[in-house]
C-alpha positions as CSV (number, residue, x, y, z in Angstrom):
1,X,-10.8,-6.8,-6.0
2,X,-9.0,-5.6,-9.0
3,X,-6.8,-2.9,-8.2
4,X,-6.1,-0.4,-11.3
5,X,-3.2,2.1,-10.3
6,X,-1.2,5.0,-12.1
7,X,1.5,6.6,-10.1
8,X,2.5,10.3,-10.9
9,X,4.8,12.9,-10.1
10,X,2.9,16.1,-8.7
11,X,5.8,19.0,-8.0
12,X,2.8,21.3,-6.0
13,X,0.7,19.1,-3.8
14,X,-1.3,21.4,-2.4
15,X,-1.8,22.8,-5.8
16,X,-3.0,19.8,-6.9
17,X,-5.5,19.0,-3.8
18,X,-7.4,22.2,-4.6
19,X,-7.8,21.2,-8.0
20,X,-9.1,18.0,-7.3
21,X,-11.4,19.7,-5.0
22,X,-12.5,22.2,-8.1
23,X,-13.0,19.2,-9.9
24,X,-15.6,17.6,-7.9
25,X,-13.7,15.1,-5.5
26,X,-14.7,15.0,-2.5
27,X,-11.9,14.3,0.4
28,X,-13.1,11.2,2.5
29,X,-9.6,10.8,5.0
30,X,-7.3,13.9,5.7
31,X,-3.8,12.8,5.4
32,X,-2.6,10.2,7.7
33,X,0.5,8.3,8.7
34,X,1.0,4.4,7.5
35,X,3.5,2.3,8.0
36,X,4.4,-0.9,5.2
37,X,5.9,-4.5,5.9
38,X,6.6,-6.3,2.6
39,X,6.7,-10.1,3.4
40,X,8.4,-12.8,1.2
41,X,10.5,-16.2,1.9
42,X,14.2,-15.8,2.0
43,X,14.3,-17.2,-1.5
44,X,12.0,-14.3,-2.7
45,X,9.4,-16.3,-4.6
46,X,7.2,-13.7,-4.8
47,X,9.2,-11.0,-5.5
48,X,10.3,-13.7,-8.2
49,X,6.5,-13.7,-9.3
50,X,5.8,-10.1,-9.1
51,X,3.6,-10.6,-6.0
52,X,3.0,-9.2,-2.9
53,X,2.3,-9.7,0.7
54,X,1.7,-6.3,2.9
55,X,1.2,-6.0,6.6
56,X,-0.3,-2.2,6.9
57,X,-0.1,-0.6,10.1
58,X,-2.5,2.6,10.7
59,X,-2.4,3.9,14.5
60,X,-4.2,0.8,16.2
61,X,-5.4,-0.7,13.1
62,X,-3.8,-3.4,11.1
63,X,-4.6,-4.9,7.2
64,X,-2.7,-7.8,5.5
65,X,-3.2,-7.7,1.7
66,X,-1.9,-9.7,-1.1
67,X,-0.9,-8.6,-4.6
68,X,-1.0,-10.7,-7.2
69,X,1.2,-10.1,-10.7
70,X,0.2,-7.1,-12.5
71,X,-1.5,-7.6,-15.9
72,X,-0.4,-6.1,-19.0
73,X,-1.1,-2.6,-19.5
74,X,1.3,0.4,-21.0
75,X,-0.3,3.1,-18.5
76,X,-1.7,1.3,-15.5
77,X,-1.0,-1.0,-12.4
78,X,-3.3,-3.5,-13.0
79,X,-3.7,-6.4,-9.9
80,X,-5.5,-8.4,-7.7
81,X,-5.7,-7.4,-4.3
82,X,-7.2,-9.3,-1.3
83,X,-6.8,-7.2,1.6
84,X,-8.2,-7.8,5.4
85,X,-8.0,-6.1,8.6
86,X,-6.0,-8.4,11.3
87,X,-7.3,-7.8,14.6
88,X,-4.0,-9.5,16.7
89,X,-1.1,-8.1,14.7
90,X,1.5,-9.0,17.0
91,X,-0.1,-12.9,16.8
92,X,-0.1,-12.2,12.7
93,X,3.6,-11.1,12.8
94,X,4.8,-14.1,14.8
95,X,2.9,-16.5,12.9
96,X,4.0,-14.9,9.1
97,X,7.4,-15.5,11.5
98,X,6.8,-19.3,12.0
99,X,5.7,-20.2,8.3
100,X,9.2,-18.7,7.2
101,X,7.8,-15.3,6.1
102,X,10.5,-12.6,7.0
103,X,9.7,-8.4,6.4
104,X,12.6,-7.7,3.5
105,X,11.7,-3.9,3.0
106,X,9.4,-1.6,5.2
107,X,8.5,1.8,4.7
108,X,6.3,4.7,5.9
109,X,4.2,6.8,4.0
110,X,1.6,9.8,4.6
111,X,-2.1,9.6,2.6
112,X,-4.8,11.8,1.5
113,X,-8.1,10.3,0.3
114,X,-10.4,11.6,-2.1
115,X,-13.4,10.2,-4.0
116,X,-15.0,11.2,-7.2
117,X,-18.2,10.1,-7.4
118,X,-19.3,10.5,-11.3
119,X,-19.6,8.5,-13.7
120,X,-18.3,6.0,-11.4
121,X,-17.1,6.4,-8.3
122,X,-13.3,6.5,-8.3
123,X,-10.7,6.9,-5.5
124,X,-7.7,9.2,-5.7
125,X,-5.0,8.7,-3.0
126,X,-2.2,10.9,-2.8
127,X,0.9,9.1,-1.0
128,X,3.9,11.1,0.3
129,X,6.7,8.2,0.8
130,X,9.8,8.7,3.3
131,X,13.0,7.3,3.1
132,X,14.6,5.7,4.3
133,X,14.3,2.5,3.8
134,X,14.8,-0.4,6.3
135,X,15.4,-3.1,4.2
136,X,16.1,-6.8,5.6
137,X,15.8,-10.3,4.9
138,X,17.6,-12.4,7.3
139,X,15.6,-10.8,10.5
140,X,12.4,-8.9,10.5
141,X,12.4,-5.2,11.4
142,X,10.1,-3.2,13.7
């Protein structure tokens, strides 16, 4: 999948929910807690490459995606993304463990999910990130 992104500031979000909702979106998850695992090899080669590997954890539900290296663009995120839900995370976690794969930052965010449906259908997420960070690369944190 080609993921298109464009991050932006929003001072009011509950301001800005009700005007999405004015403007025809339609909300398909009500905000929810995630937490993020960034994976990479002690040498950081894909950091190096502008990639990523992301363990998502949502309550009992788990997703490992890759990122590829964004594409040019002046106003967008623009990447490849191959994303799957992993039923045995613990199993996942030990073997991203044994192929030399350490977590060097993880955070936790809250997400709201909304959909707009015309002329194509679009989705809007809007992330609130806390710090901090937990950031590691010599052992993996929980």
């Amino acid at each position: 999948m080609l993921e298109i992104e464009i991050k932006l500031r929003v001072d009011n979000p509950s301001s800005f929910r009700q005007k999405l909702l004015q403007a025809g979106a339609i909300l398909k998850k009500e905000r929810y807690k995630e937490k993020n695992y960034l994976y990479d090899w002690r040498t950081r080669e894909l950091e190096k490459k502008k990639q990523a590997l992301r363990l998502r954890v949502i309550g009992k539900k788990a997703f490992l995606a890759f990122k590829g290296a964004p594409q040019r663009s002046r106003r967008f995120k623009i990447r490849e993304e191959f994303e799957c839900e992993v039923k045995k995370e613990k199993e996942l976690r030990r073997l991203l463990k044994k192929i030399g794969l350490r977590v060097y930052l993880s955070y936790t965010k809250y997400s709201t999910v909304f959909l707009f449906y015309y002329p194509i259908v679009r989705t809007i997420c809007i992330h609130d990130i806390y710090l901090p960070i937990a950031v590691s690369i010599g052992n993996e944190q929980q």
